[in-house]
N, C-alpha and C positions, 0 to 999 in steps of 0.2 A: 107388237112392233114387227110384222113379219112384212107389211110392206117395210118398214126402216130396214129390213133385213135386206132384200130385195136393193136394195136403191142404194145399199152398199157394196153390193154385188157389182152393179151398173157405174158406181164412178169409181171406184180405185180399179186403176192401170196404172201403165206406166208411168203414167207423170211423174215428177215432181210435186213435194210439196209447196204450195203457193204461200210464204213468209207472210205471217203479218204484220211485220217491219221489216227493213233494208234500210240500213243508211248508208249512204251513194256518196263517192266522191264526185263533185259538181263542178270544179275548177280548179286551182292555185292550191288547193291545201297541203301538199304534202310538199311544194315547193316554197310555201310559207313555214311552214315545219323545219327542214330543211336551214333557211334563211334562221331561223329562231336558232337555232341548236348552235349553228356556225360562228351567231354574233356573242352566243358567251352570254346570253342573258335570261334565263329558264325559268324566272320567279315571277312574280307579280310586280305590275306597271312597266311594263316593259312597252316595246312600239308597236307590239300588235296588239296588245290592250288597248291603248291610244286608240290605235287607227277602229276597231273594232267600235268602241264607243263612240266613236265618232258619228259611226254611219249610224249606229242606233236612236243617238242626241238627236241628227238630221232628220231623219225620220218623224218620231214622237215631240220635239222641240222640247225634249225636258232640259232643264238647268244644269244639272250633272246625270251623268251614268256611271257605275260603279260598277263593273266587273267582277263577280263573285264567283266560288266553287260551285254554288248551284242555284235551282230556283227556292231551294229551300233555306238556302246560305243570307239570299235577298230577303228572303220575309224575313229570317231571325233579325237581320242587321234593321229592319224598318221595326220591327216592336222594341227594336233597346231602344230608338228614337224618339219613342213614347214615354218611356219612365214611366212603365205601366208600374202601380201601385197596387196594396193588397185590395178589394173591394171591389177594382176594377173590372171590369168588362168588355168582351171582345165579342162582334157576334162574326157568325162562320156559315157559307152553307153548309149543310148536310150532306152534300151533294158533292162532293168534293178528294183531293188526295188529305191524306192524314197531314202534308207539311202547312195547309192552310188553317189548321186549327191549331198545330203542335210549336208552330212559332211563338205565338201569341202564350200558349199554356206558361212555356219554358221559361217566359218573364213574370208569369204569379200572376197571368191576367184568368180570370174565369170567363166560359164560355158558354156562350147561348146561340144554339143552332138553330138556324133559317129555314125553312123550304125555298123549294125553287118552282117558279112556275113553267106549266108543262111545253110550249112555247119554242124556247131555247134552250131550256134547263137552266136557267141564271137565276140568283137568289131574286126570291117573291114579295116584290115593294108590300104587297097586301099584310101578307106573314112577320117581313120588317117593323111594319109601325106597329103591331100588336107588344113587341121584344122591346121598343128604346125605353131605358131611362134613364135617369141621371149617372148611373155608374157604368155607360156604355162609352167608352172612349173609341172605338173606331169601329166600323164594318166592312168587310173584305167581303169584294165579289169576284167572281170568275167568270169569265168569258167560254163556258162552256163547249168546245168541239171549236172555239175561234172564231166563234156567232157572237157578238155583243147580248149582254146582257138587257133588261130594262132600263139602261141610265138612265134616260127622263122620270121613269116613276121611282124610281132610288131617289133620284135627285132631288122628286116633290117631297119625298116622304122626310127626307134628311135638313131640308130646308128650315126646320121649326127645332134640329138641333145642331146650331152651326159649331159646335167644337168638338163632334163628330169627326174623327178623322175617317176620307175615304183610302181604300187602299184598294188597289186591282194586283188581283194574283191572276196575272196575263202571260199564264206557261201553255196557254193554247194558241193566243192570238195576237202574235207581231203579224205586224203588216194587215191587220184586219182593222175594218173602221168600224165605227157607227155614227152615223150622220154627216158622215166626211171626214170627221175627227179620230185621230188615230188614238190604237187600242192602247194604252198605256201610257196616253198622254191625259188620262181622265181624271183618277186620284190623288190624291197627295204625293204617295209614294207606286209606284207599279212595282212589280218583278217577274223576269222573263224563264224561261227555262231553255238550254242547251243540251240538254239530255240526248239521247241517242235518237229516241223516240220522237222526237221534237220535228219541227220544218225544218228547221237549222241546229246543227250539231257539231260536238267538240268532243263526245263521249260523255263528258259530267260538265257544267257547266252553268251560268246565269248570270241575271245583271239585277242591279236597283237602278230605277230610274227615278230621279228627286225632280216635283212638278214646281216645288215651293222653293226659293231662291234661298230664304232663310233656313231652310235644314243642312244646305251642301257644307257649312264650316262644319259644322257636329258630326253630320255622318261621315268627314274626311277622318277625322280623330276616332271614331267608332271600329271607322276601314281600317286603319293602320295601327291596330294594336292597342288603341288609347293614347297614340301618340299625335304629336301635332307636326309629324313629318311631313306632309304634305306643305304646309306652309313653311318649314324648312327649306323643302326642295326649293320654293317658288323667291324664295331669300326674304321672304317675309318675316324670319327669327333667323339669328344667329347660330341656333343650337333647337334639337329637338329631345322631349322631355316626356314624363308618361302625363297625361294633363286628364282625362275619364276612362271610364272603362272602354272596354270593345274585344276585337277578336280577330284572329286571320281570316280575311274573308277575301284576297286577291286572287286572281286566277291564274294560272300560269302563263306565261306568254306562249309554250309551246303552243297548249290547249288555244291560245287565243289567236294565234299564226291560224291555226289550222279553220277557225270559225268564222275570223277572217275570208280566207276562201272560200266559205259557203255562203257568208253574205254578201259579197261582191257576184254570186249570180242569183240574189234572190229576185228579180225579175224572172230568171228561169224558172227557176228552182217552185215560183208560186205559180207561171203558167202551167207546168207540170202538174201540180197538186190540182191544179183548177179543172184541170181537164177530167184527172181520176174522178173529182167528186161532178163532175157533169155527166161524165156517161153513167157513174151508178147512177145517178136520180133518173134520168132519160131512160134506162134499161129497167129500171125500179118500179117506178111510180105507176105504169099505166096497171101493175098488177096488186098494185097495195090492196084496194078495195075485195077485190077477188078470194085474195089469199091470205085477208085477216091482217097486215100488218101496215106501220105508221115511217114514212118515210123523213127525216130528219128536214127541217123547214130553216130557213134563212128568213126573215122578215126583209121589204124591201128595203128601209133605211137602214142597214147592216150589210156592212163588205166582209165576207168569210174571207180569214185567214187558211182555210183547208187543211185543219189540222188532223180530221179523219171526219169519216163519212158512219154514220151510225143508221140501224133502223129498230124499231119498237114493235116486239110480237105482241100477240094476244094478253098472254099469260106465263108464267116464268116458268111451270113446265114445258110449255111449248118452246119458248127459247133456248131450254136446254138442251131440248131434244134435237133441234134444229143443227144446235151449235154442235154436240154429238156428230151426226151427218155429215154435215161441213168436214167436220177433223176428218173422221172416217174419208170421205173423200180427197184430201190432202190439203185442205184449203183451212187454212189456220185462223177462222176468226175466233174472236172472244166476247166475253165481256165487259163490265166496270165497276166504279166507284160500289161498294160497301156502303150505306148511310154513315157517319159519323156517329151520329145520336145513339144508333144503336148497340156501338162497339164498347168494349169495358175501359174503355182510355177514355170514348167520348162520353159514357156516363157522372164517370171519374172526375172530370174536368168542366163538367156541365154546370153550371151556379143551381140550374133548377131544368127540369124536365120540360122537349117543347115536341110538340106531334110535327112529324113532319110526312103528310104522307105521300103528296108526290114525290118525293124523292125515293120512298119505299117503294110506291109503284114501280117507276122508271128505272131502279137497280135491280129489280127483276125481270124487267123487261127488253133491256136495251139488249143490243148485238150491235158489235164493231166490225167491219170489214175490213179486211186487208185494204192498207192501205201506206205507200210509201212512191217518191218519186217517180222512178220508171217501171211502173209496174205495164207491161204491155199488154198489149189488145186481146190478144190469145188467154193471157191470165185473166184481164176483167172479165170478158166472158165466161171464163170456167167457173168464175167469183159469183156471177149472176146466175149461172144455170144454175151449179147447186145449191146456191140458197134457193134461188126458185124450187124448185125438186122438193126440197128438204120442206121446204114452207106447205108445197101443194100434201106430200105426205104426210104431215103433222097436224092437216087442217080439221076441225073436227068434223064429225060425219051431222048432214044436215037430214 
């Protein structure tokens, strides 16, 4: 490692280190804040829940939106929707955070993990139709880095079992299409993520978006507790009563004032992201072939979301060592996803064992870039050189 040695020498000065997240105030948020605190009303369903869902409904054209603590708050509230039973089955990418398997677990559904093809990283229609059987009640895909998946070939494979519930766990890709058609408007159920990390942020935060006209009475009753307050409120019952199960899953209006203000500039907000992820690729790609490594691809009929910008080394020593460098130089990228399949929770929860090996590759391979709204020109650059550097020093000797 003595040239690594060497090329740490050359990039740490003075700088700054370059964040591999910022979340940016973008407009109104804190004067929505503000506005929230003053009107005395800090719980859930309050009018910046309202107004929030609103623009999200507008958006994706779902039936309801349901405003939840998080993205992982959405998936639980969409598997009690199922009255998953013992026997049942849930399939999952591999490829994935732990809350898109751990929903579905929590309800007693067993779990059979997917690979993902190499592509966009989205669960692998091919891998799919090997897993369905009779006791498969739904399959969650992810919209990987906020690139659509395969929908068409999901969609061929799923065709032959139509009680198949789909569900999009779409915490990468609001405002991202595929085929024109907006990302979370594809499933039965979607759910978004607010996280800090996210395009749009509240701190903790998420939504269900309900595609099927006949789930919103139930999942109203699920959202409030097991109650039938919502029909209450709307003076459709006298009186409100505990009628099934459910759970707190409202968000707070604070939190929602403030999300509010980040989605009234998501025009900005995505031309921003859109730019970052153009000059990496533009500063990227003419050296991929040179220096060994695989630049993250957009298929044409796919509108990215821009939820970060990723590229694929050789080999996962190399990516470490790369990523090593980076740090060393003050440029904070990282890595990802873990496989599922291989973790002692996902064994645990697994009905039966399934090879997944893209997904094995590609979690040793990937590297993330800093990547957050104003990240400026001076920073991308430094972003590009030392990966480049880092890349040309780690490449092997020919």
């Amino acid at each position: 490692m003595a040239h690594a040695q060497e090329l740490e020498h050359d990039l740490v000065g003075e700088l700054p280190d370059i964040a591999f997240n910022v979340a940016s105030v973008e407009g109104r948020e804190l004067e929505h804040v503000q506005a929230a605190v003053r009107s005395g009303h800090l719980s859930s369903g309050g009018d910046f829940a309202r107004r929030s869902a609103e623009v999200l409904a507008a958006d994706t054209g779902s039936a309801e939106v349901l405003m939840t603590t998080s993205c992982t708050a959405a998936l639980e509230l969409s598997a009690m929707l199922m009255d998953l039973q013992e026997g049942d089955t849930v399939i999952v990418p591999s490829f994935t955070f732990t809350s898109t398997g751990l929903a579905f677990a929590r309800q007693g559904a067993g779990l059979l993990f997917c690979d993902i093809e190499p592509d966009t990283l989205g669960l692998d229609p091919a891998h799919l139709a090997t897993l369905l059987d009779e006791h498969v009640r739904a399959v969650v895909i992810v919209h990987y880095a906020g690139v659509a998946c395969d929908v068409q070939g999901i969609r061929d494979v799923l065709a032959e079992w139509p009680e198949v519930r789909l569900v999009e766990d779409n915490a990468h890709g609001l405002f991202g299409t595929w085929r024109g058609e907006p990302l979370g408007s594809l499933g039965r159920y979607a759910t978004l993520s607010f996280h800090e990390t996210k395009n749009f942020v509240c701190g903790e935060g998420g939504a269900l978006l309900l595609n099927d006209p006949e789930d919103v009475d139930r999942a109203r009753v699920l959202y409030d507790k097991g109650t039938n307050r919502h029909a209450f409120m709307l003076g459709q019952v006298d009186k409100y009563t505990w009628k099934d199960t459910g759970s707190s899953f409202g968000l707070s209006d604070v939190l929602a004032a403030y999300l509010l203000g980040q989605l009234e500039q998501r025009e900005a907000v995505q031309a921003k992201r859109q730019r970052v992820s153009e000059r990496y690729a533009a500063a990227l790609a003419p050296y991929a072939d040179e220096l060994g490594f695989e630049v993250m691809r957009v298929p044409e009929d796919r509108g990215a979301a821009h939820h970060m910008f990723y590229v694929l080394l050789s080999h996962r020593d190399r990516r470490n060592d790369v990523l090593e460098l980076m740090r060393k130089a003050g440029v904070q990228a990282t890595f990802h996803y873990q496989p599922l399949h291989t973790s002692d929770a996902g064994r645990s929860f697994a009905v039966r064992p399934t090879d997944c090996p893209v997904s094995q590759d590609v979690s040793e391979r990937l590297l993330r870039l800093p990547f957050h709204n104003n990240l400026s020109d001076p920073d991308l650059d430094r972003v590009v050189a030392s990966f480049l550097e880092a890349s040309t020093v780690t490449l092997p000797e020919r």
